[in-house]
C-alpha positions, 0 to 999 in steps of 0.5 A, a space after each residue: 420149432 419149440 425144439 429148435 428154440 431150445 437147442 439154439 437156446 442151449 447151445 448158446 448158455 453152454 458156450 457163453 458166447 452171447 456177444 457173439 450172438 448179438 452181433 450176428 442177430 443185429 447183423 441178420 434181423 437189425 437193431 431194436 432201433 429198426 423198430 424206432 420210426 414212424 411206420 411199422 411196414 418197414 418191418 413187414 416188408 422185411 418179413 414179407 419179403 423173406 417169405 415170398 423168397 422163400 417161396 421163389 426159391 421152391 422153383 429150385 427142387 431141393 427142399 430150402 424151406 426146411 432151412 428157411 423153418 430152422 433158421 426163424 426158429 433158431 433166431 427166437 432162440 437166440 433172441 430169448 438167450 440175450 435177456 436174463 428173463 427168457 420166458 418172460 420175454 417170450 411171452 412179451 416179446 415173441 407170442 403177441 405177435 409170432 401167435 400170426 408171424 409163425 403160422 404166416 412162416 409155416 404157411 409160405 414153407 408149405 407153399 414154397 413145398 407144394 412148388 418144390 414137389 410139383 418141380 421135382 415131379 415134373 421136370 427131374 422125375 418126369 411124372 405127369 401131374 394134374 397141374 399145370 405149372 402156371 396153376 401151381 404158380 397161380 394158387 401159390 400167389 393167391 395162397 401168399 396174397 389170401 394168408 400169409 400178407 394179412 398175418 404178417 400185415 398184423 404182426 408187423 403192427 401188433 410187432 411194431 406197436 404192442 410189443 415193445 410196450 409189454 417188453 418195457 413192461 413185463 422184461 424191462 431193459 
């Protein structure tokens, strides 16, 4: 993922193609005026969202959660390009909550993996496996429900209410 933030970070300083990037970003993760309002489960519900999603989409045998990584880590990239202070930024705006958010993304990939082998096993390869596939889908909806709703439960709050206070503080506008 640091990898990632990186390169996405890099492309774009090298091409100069930041207004390019804001528009796509405002187009893809919204606005900061999404965060403006009274309630933080607007935003956790978009997270939350993406994640079963991605889940859901594990009943497809081809292995979308590796885009599902890619494309989160590629946004913070992004989001670090548009400041003139990245590091600060990052450790303002994107650590206090991605320290839950990230583990919760990693998190859904692995189950979102766990249906996608169990899948490709037992209907493409026709291998007898241990499971069921309702056990698969029970566990995967235990595992959504036990970890990643509480970590992205909290780093929606801890998104919406914190950070935009250490952004203003330590990044200014």
């Amino acid at each position: 993922m640091v990898a990632t933030w990186i390169i996405s970070f890099a492309i774009v300083k090298l091409t100069g193609s930041t207004e390019a990037i804001r528009s796509f970003l405002k187009a893809s993760i919204g606005s900061e005026n999404t965060l403006k309002g009274g309630s933080f489960l607007p935003l956790f519900m978009h997270n939350f969202t993406g994640s079963v999603m991605i889940i859901i989409l594990g009943l497809i045998p081809i292995p979308l959660y590796y885009a599902f990584i890619v494309y989160n880590a590629a946004t913070v990239g992004l989001v670090l390009t548009l400041t003139a202070h990245p590091i600060a930024m990052f450790m303002a705006g994107i650590l206090p909550h991605g320290i839950l958010e990230i583990p919760a993304q990693i998190i859904s990939a692995a189950i979102s993996a766990k249906v996608v082998w169990f899948v490709f096993d037992k209907y493409i390869r026709h291998r007898d496996r241990p499971e069921t596939f309702g056990l698969i889908i029970k566990n995967a909806v235990i595992d959504t429900l036990v970890f990643v709703l509480p970590l992205l439960f909290v780093a929606a709050i801890i998104e919406f209410s914190i950070t935009p206070g250490l952004i203003h503080t330590f990044v200014g506008k």
